[in-house]
C-alpha positions as CSV (number, residue, x, y, z in Angstrom):
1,X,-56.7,64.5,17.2
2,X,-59.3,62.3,19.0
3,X,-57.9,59.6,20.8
4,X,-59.6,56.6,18.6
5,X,-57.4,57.9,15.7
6,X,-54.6,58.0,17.6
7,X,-55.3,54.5,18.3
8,X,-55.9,53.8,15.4
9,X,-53.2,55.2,13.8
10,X,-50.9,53.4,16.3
11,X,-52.3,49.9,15.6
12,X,-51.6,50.3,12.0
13,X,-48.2,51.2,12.5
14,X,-47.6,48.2,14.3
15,X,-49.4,46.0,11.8
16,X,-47.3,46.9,9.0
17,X,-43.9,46.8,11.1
18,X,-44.7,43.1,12.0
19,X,-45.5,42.6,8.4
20,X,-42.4,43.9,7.6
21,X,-40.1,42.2,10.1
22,X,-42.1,38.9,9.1
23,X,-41.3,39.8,5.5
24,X,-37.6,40.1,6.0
25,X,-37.7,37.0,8.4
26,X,-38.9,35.0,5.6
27,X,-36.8,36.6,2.5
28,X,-33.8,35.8,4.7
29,X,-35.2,32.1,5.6
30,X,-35.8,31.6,1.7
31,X,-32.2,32.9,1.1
32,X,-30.8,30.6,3.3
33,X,-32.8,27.9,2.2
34,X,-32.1,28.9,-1.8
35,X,-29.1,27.0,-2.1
36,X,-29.8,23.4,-3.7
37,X,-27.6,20.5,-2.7
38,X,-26.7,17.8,-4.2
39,X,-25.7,14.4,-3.1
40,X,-24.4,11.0,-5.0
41,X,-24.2,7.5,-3.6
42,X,-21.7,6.5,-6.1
43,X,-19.1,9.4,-5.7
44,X,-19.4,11.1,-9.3
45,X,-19.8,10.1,-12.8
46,X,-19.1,6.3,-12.6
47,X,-21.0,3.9,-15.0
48,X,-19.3,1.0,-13.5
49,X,-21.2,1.3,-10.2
50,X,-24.8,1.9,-9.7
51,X,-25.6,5.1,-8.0
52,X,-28.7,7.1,-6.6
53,X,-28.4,11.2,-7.2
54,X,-30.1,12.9,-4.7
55,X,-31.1,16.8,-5.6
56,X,-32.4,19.1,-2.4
57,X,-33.9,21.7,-3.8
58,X,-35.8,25.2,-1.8
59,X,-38.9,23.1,-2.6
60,X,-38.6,19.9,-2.6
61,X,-35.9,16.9,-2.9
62,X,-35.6,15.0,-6.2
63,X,-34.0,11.3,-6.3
64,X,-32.2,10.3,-9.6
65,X,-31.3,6.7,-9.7
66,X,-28.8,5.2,-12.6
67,X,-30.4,2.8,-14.8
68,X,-30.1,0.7,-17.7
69,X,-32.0,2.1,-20.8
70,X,-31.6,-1.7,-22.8
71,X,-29.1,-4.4,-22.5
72,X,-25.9,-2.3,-23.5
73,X,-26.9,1.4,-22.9
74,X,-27.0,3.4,-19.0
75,X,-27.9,6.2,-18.3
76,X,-25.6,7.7,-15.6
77,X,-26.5,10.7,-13.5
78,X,-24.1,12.4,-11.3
79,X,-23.6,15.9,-9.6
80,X,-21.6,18.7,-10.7
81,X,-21.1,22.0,-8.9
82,X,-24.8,21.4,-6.6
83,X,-26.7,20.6,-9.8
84,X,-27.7,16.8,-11.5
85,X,-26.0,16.4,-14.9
86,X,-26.8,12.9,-17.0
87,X,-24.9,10.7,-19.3
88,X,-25.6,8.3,-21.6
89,X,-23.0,5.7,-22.1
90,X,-22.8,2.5,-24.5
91,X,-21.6,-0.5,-22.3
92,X,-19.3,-3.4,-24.3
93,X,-19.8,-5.8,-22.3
94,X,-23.3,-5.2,-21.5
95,X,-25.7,-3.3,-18.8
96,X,-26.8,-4.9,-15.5
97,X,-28.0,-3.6,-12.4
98,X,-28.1,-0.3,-13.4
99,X,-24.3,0.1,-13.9
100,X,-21.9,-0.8,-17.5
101,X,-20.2,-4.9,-16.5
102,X,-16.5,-4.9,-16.4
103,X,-14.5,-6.8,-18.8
104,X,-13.0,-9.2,-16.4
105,X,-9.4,-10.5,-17.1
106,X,-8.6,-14.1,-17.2
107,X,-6.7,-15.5,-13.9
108,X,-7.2,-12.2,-12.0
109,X,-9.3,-13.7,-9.4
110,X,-9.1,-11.9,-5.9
111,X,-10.8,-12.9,-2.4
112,X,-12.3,-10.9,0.1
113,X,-12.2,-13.1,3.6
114,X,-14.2,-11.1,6.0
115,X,-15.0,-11.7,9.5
116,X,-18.7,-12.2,10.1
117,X,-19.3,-10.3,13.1
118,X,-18.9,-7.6,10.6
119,X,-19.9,-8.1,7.3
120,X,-23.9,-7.4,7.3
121,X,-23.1,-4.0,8.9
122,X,-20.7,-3.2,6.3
123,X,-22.0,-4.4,2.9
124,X,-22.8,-0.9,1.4
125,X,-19.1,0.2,2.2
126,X,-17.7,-2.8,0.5
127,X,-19.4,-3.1,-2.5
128,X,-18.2,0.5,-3.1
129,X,-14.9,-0.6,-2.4
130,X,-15.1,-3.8,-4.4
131,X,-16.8,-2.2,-7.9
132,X,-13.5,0.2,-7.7
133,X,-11.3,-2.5,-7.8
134,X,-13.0,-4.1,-10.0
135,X,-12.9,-1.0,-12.5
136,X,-9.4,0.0,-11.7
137,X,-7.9,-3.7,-12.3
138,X,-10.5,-5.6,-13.8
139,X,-10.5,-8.2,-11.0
140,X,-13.0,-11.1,-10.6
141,X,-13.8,-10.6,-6.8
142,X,-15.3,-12.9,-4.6
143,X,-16.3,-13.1,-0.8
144,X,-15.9,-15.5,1.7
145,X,-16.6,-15.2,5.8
146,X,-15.4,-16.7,8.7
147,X,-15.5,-16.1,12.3
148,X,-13.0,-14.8,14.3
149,X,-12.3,-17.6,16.7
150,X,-11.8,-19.7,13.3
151,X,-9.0,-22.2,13.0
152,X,-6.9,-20.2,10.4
153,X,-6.3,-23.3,9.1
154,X,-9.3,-23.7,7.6
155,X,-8.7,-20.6,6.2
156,X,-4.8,-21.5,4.2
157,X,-6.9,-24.2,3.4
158,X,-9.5,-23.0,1.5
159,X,-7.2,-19.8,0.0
160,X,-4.8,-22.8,-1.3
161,X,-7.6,-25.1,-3.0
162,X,-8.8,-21.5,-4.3
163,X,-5.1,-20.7,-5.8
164,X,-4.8,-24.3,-7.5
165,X,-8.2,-24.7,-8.8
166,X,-9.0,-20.5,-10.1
167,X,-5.4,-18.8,-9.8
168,X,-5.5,-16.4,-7.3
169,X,-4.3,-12.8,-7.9
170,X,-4.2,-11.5,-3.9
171,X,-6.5,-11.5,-0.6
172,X,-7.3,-9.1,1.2
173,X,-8.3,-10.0,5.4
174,X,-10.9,-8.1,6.7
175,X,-11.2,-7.4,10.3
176,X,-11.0,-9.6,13.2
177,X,-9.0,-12.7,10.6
178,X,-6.4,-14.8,12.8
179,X,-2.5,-14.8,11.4
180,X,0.6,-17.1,11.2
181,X,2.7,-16.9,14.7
182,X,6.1,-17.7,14.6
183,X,8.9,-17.8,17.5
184,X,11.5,-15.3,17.3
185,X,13.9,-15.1,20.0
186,X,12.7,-13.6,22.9
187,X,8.9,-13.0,21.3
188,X,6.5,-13.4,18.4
189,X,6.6,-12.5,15.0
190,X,2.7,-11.9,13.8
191,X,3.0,-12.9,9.9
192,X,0.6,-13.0,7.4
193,X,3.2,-14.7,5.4
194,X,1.8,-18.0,6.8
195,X,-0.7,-17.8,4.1
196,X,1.5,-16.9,1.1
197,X,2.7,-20.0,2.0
198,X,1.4,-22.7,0.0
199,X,3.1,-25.4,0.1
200,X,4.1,-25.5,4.0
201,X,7.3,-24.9,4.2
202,X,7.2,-22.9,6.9
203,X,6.6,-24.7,10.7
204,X,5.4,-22.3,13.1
205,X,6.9,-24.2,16.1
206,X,10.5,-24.7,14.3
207,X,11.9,-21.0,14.2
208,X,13.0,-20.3,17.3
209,X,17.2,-20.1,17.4
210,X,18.6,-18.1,20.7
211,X,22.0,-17.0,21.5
212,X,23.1,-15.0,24.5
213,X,24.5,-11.7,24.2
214,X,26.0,-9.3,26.4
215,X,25.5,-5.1,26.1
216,X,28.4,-3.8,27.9
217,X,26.7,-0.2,27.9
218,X,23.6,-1.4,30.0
219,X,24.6,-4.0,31.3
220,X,22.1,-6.3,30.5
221,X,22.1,-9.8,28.8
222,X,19.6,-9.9,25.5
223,X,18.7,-13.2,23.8
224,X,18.6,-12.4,19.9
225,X,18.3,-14.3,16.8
226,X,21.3,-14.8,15.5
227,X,25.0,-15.4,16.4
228,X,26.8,-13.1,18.8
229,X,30.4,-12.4,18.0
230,X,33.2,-14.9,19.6
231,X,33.2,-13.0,22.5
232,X,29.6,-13.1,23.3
233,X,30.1,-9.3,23.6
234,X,27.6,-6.8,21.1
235,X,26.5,-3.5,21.7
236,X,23.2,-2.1,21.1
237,X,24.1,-0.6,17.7
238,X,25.7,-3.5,16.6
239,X,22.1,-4.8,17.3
240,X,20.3,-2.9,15.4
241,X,22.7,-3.0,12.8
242,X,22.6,-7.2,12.3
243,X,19.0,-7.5,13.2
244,X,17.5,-7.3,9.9
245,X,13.5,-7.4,9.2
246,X,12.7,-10.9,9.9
247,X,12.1,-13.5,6.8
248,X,11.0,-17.3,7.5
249,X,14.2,-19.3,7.3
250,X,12.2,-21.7,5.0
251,X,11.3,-18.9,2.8
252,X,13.1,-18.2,-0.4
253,X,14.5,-14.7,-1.4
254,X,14.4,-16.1,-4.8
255,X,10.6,-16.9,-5.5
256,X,7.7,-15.0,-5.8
257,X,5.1,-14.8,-3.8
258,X,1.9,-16.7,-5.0
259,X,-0.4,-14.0,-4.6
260,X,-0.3,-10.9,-1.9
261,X,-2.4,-10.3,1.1
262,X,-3.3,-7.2,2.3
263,X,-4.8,-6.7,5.9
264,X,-7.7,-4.3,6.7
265,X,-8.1,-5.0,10.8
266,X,-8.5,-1.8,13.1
267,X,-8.7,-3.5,16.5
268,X,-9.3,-0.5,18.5
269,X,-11.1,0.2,21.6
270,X,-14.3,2.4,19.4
271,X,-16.3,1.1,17.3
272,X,-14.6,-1.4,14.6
273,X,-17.8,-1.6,12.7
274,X,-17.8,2.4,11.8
275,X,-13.7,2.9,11.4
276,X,-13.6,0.0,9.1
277,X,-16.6,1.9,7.0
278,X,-14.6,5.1,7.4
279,X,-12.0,3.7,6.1
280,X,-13.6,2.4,3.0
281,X,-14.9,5.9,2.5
282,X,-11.9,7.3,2.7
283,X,-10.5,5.4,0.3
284,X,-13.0,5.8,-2.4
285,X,-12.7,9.6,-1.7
286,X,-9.3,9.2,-2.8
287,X,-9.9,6.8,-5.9
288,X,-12.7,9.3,-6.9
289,X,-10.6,12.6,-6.6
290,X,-12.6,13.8,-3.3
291,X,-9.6,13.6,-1.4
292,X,-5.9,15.0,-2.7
293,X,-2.9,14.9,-1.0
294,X,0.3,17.2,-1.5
295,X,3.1,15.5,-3.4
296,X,5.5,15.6,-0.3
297,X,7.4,13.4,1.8
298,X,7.5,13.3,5.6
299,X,10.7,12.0,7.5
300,X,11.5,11.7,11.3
301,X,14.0,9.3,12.4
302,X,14.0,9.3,16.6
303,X,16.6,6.9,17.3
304,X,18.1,7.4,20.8
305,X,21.7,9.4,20.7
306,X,23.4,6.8,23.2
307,X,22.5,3.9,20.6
308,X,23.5,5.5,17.5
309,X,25.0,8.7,17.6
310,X,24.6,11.5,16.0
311,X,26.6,11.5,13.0
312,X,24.8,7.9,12.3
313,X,21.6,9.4,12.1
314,X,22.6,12.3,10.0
315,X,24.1,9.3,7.8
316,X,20.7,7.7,7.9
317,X,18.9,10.7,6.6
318,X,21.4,11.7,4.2
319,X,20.8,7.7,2.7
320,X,17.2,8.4,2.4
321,X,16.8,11.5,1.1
322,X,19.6,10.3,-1.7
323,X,17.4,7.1,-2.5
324,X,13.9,9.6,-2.4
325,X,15.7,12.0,-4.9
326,X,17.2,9.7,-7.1
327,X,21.1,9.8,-6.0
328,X,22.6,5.9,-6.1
329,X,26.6,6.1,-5.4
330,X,27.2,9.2,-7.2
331,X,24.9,8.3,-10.2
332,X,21.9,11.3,-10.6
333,X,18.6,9.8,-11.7
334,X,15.0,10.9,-11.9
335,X,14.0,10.2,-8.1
336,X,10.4,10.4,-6.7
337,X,10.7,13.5,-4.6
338,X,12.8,16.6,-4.9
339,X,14.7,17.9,-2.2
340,X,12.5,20.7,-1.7
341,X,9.7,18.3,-1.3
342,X,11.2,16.1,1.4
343,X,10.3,17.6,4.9
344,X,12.3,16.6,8.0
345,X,11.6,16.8,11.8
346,X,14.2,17.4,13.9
347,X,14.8,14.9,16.5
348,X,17.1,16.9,18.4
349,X,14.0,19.3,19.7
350,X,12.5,18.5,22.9
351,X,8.9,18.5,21.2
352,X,10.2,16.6,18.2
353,X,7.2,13.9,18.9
354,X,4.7,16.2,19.0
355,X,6.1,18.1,16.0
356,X,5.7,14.9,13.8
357,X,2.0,14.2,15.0
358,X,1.1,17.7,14.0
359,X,3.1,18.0,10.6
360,X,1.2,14.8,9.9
361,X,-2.1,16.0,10.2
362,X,-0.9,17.7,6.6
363,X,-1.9,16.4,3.3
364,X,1.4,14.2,2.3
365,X,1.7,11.5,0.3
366,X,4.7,9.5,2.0
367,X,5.8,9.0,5.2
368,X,9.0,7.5,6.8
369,X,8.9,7.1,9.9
370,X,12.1,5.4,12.6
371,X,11.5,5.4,16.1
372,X,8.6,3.1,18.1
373,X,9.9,0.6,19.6
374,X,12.0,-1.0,23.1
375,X,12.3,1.8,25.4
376,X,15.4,1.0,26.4
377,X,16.5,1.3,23.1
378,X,14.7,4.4,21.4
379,X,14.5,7.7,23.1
380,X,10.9,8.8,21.9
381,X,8.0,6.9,21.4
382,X,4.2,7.4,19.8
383,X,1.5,6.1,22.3
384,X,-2.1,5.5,20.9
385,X,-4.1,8.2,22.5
386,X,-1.5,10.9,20.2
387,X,-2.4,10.2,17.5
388,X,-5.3,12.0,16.2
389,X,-6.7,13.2,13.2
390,X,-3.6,12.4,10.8
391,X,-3.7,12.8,7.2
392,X,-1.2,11.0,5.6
393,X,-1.5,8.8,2.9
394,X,0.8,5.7,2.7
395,X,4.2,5.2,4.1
396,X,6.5,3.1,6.2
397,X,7.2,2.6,10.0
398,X,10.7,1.4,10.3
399,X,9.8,0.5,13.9
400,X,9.4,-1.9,15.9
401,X,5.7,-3.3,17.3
402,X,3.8,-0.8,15.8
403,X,1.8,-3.4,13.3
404,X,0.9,-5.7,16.1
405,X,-2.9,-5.8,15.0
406,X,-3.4,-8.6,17.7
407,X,-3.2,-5.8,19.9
408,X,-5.7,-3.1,21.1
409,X,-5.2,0.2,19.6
410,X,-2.1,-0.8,17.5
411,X,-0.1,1.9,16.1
412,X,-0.1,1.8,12.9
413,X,-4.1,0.9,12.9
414,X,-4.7,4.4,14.5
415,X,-2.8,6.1,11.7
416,X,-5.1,4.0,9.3
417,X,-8.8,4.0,10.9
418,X,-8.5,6.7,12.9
419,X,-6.8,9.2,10.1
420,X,-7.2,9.4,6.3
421,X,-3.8,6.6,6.4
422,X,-4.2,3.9,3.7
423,X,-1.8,1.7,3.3
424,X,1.5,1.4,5.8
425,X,3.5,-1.8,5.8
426,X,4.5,-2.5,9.5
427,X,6.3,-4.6,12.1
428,X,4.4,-6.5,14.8
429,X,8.0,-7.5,16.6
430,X,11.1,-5.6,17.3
431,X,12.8,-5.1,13.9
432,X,15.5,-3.0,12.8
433,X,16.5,-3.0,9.1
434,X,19.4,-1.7,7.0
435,X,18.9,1.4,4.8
436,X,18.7,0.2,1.0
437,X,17.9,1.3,-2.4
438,X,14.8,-0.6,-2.6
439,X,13.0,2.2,-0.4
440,X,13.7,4.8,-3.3
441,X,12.7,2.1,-6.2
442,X,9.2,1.5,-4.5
443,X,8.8,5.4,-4.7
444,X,9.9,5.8,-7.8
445,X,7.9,3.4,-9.1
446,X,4.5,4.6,-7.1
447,X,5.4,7.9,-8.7
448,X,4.9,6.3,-12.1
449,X,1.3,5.1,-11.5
450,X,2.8,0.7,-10.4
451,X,-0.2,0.2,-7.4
452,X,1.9,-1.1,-4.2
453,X,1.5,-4.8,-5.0
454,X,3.3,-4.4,-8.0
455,X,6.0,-2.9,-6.4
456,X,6.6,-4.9,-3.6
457,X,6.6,-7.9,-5.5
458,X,9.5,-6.4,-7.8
459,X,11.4,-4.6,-4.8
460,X,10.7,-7.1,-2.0
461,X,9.2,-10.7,-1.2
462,X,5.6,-10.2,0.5
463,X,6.5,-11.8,3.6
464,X,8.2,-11.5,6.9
465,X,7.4,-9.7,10.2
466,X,6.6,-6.7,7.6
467,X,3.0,-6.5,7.2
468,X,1.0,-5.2,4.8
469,X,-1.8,-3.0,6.5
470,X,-4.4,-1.0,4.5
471,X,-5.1,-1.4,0.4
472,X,-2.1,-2.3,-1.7
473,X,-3.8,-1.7,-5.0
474,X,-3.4,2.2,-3.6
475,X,-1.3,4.0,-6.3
476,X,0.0,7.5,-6.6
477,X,-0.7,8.7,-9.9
478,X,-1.7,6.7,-13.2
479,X,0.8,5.2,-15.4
480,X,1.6,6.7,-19.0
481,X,-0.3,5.0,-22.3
482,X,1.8,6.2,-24.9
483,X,5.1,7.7,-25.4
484,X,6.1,11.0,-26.2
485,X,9.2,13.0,-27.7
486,X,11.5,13.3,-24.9
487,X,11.1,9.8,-23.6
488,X,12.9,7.0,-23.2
489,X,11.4,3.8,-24.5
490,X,13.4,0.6,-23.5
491,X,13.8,-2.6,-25.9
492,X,14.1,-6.3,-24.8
493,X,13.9,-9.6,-25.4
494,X,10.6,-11.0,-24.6
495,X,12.2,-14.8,-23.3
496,X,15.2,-16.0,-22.1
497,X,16.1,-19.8,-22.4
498,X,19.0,-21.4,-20.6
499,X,18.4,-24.5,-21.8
500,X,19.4,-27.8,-19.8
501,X,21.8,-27.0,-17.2
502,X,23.3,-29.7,-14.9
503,X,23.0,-28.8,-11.1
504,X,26.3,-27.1,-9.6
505,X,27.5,-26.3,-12.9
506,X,27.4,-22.1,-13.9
507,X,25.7,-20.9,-16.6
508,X,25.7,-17.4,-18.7
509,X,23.5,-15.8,-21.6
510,X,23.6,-12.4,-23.0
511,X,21.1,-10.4,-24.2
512,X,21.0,-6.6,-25.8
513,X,18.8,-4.3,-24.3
514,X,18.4,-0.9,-26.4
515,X,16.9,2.2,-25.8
516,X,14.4,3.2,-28.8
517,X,13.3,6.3,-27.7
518,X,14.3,9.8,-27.5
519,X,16.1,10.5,-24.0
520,X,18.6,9.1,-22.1
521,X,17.4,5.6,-20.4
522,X,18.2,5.1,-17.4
523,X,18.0,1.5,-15.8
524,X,17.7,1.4,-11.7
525,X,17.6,-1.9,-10.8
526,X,17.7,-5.7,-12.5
527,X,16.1,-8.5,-10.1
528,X,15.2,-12.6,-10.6
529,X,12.8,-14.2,-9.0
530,X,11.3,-17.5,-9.8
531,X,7.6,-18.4,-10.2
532,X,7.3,-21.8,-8.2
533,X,5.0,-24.5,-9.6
534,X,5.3,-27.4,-7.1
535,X,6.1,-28.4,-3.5
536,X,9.2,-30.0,-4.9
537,X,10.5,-27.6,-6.8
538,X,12.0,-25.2,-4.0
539,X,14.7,-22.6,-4.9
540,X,16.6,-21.4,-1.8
541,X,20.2,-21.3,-2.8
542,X,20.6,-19.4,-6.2
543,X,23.7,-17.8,-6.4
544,X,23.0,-15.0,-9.7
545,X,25.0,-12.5,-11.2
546,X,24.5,-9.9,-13.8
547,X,26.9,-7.5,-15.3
548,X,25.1,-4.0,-14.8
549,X,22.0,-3.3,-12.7
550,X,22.6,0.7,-12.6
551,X,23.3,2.5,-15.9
552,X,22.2,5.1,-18.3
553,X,22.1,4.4,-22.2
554,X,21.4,6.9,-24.8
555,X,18.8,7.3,-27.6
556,X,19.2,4.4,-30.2
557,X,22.5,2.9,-28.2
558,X,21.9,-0.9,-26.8
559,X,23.9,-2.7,-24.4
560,X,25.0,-6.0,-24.1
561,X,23.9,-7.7,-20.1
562,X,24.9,-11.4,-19.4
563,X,22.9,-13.2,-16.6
564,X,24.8,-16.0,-14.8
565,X,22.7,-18.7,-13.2
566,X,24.6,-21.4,-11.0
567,X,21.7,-24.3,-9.9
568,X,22.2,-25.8,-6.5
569,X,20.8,-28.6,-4.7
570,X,18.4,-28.3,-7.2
571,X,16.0,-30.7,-7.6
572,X,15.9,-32.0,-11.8
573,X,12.8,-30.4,-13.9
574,X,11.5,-27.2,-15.2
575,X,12.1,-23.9,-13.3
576,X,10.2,-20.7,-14.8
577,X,10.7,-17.2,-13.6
578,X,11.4,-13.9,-14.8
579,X,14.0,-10.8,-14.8
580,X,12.5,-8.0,-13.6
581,X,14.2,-4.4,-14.9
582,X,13.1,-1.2,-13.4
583,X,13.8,2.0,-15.9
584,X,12.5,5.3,-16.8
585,X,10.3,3.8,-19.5
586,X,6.8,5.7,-18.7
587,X,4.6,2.9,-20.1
588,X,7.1,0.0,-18.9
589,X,8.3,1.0,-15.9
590,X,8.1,-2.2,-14.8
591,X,9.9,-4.4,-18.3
592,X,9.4,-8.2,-17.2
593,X,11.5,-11.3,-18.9
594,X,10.4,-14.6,-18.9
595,X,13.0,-17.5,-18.7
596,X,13.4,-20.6,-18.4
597,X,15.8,-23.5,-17.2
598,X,15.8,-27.0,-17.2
599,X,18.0,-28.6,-14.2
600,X,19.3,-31.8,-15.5
């Protein structure tokens, strides 16, 4: 063969191998490239907030955007599995700005005060945020800004002209917003409570009571808060024991609070700007289904063995887990968790810190968690820099300090901003607090679809060194519409009247409550709480009975409950409030009373 057909041939083989390998270059490219994405600004199929639909295609990208058709049709589009579906949907109340109006309730105004240094860099974030609420609750939101270096002052101000002139429903402070500071013994107590309180009772400079106390196990003189015994001798468990979570002395156990407060501040050493917008992503991810989390509870209890031993801690847990499962003093009741869905960490392991940190980078739902606090009096302790990448959603610290959001890096704020955390309610002061069945009636009641501000205001005032950190309109599941055949269905009284009463004197009604559905009811708890409507009208002292607050009651059986009143130092007038009843009930969970009496 003559050398220019070798050639020849050789070039040709080459020319269709780079063809080929070109080829298969660009059949894998297009394969790679083949799969369309797709993208929406609004998180899914929501005609209450205006989206954009974005569709990435091999070819090209394609933008959807949500818009109204007339005055009272939308037409929606949203993803489904990569690919743009559309909706049509009639709106009742009207189309605007490409998105269905919500039908606002009357009185359910709520206030976003939002510190300025933030706000333009955060707007998209927030009005995601807000048009869930506003969906989910029907609330009438408005925003107002201030500085940080503000007087807060100014700021009770303007939330209590707000709350007499519109009726407030709850407030939520985001970022850098200034808090009440009140003396406690040997430090501060950070309280938001400062403005819950309306009409100024409390006097930040007035709350300061020390007495001297001696720990024979260290050694060491400690000035508390309240009265030592006679022999101005206490031990350290004895501490822990009496020192419960702190509440104003001018603050009432008895009355409502006016509206709640919920605190958004991260306060950390990164960016505030981006962890308060990944926090407001996060939480829509949850409210829109993007995010789940397992139906589990995690517990870890580190107190120190030389404080309370042992056999107290075991106690401790035991208590817990009885309140979690629904087990009050020998009575069995529909709990929120089983036991096989409670998770403990043993303290007694070396690693038991590090244990907790990496169980909670797990999906659960509640946490509880005992242990930050004095050195000197716990044995293990959570520092900032450990806590990374968590992924739990609401819970409790127990603790002491770890909600003091005046400080850098707080605790409880990396749990929030720097994990998927959100809502905790936290201490910014050293705190201990007695186990009690109000820890298992706020997770029964999450567990029935109440949001947290309902349940705190039914299982404890919103107030105190306890604050409330994160989104309390969070909620675990939805609450049933409508009753079925093997549930219970409680019956009472819409009002209760006392009537005149004169002050000091004792007072008792009855009232049948019946069960009208089909299963055993079974009643957890009966509280009172009045709704105060003027400065002068204060209730402090209200010694109340009533005659069953734990019981069970069969299909079509009633019982008869009295409710004793005794009025002291009462001022004369009108006092309104009502008897809250916690139950079984799936679409009243929650069964209010209203009543009345008139102090004569």
């Amino acid at each position: 063969m003559k050398k220019s057909a070798v050639f020849t041939l050789s070039l040709l083989i080459l020319i269709i191998s780079a063809m080929l390998i070109y080829n298969h270059q660009k059949i894998n490219s297009f394969a790679v490239k083949k799969i369309p994405k797709c993208s929406d600004s609004d998180y899914g199929d929501e005609p209450f907030i205006k989206g954009i639909v974005t569709y990435e295609s091999p070819f090209r990208t394609i933008i959807y955007r949500d818009k109204c058709i007339n005055k009272n049709l939308l037409r929606e589009y949203f993803c489904s599995k990569n690919s743009v579906k559309t909706k049509n949907y009639k709106c009742d109340n009207g189309c605007e700005n490409a998105s269905c109006k919500y039908p606002f309730t009357e009185n359910k105004n709520v206030l976003f005060i939002i510190d300025s240094s933030l706000s333009q860099n955060i707007t998209y974030e927030l009005n995601l945020f807000k048009k869930q609420l506003e969906k989910e609750y029907g609330w009438k939101i408005q925003q107002k800004e201030f500085s940080p270096d503000v007087d807060k002052k100014q700021i009770k101000d303007y939330l209590i002209n707000f709350y007499k002139s519109n009726g407030l429903e709850g407030v939520y402070l985001i970022g850098i917003i200034p808090t009440g500071e009140f003396s406690y013994g040997y430090e501060s107590i950070l309280s938001d409570y400062y403005y819950q309180d309306i009409y100024e009772d409390c006097k930040e400079t007035n709350l300061t009571v020390k007495w001297e106390c001696y720990d024979p196990k260290k050694d060491i003189n400690l000035t508390l808060s309240y009265p030592c015994e006679q022999s101005g001798m206490i031990t350290i468990r004895e501490i822990i024991e009496t020192l419960l979570s702190f509440e104003p002395p001018c603050a009432s156990p008895y009355e409502t609070s006016p509206f709640f407060i919920s605190r958004i501040t991260s306060n950390s050493d990164d960016d505030n700007t981006e962890l308060i917008k990944r926090y407001f992503i996060n939480n829509i991810n949850y409210r829109t289904s993007n995010k789940t989390f397992s139906h589990q509870a995690l517990i870890y209890i580190p107190i120190y063995d030389e404080v309370l031993d042992a056999g107290y801690r075991l106690l401790e847990i035991e208590e817990l887990k009885n309140y979690l499962t629904g087990k009050y003093k020998n009575f069995q009741a529909e709990g929120a968790y089983t036991d096989s869905q409670i998770v403990i960490i043993d303290q007694e392991q070396a690693n038991s810190d590090e244990l907790f940190l990496e169980e909670s980078k797990k999906d659960y739902d509640y946490f509880f968690y005992e242990g930050h606090g004095d050195p000197s009096n716990m044995q293990k302790s959570l520092i900032p820099e450990e806590v990374k990448n968590t992924s739990l959603l609401l819970g409790t610290f127990f603790s002491c300090s770890v909600g003091r959001f005046t400080e850098k890096n707080y605790i409880a704020g990396e749990f929030i901003f720097k994990g998927k955390m959100l809502y905790t309610d936290a201490a910014s002061a050293s705190v201990g607090r007695s186990m009690s069945p109000s820890v298992g009636f706020f997770n029964y009641l999450l567990t029935r679809g109440i949001p947290i501000f309902e349940t705190l205001a039914v299982t404890g005032r919103q107030g105190g060194a306890l604050n409330n950190l994160g989104d309390v309109s969070i909620k675990l599941s939805e609450k049933a519409s409508y009753y079925s055949d093997n549930s219970a269905k409680i019956y009472a009284p819409e009002t209760i009247d006392f009537g005149e009463v004169s002050n000091g004197t004792r007072t008792s009604i009855s009232f049948n409550l019946k069960n009208d559905g089909f299963s055993d009811l079974v009643v957890y708890d009966i509280s009172l709480f009045f709704e105060r409507k003027d400065k002068d009208h204060k209730i402090y002292d209200l010694p109340w009975a009533i005659t069953s607050n734990l019981f069970r009651l069969s299909p079509n059986n009633s019982k008869e409950l009295t409710l004793e009143i005794e009025p002291t130092a009462f001022s004369e007038g009108e006092y309104f409030g009502k008897l809250m009843i916690i139950s079984n009930d799936p679409v009243y969970p929650i069964k209010e009373i209203s009543f009345k009496v008139i102090v004569i």
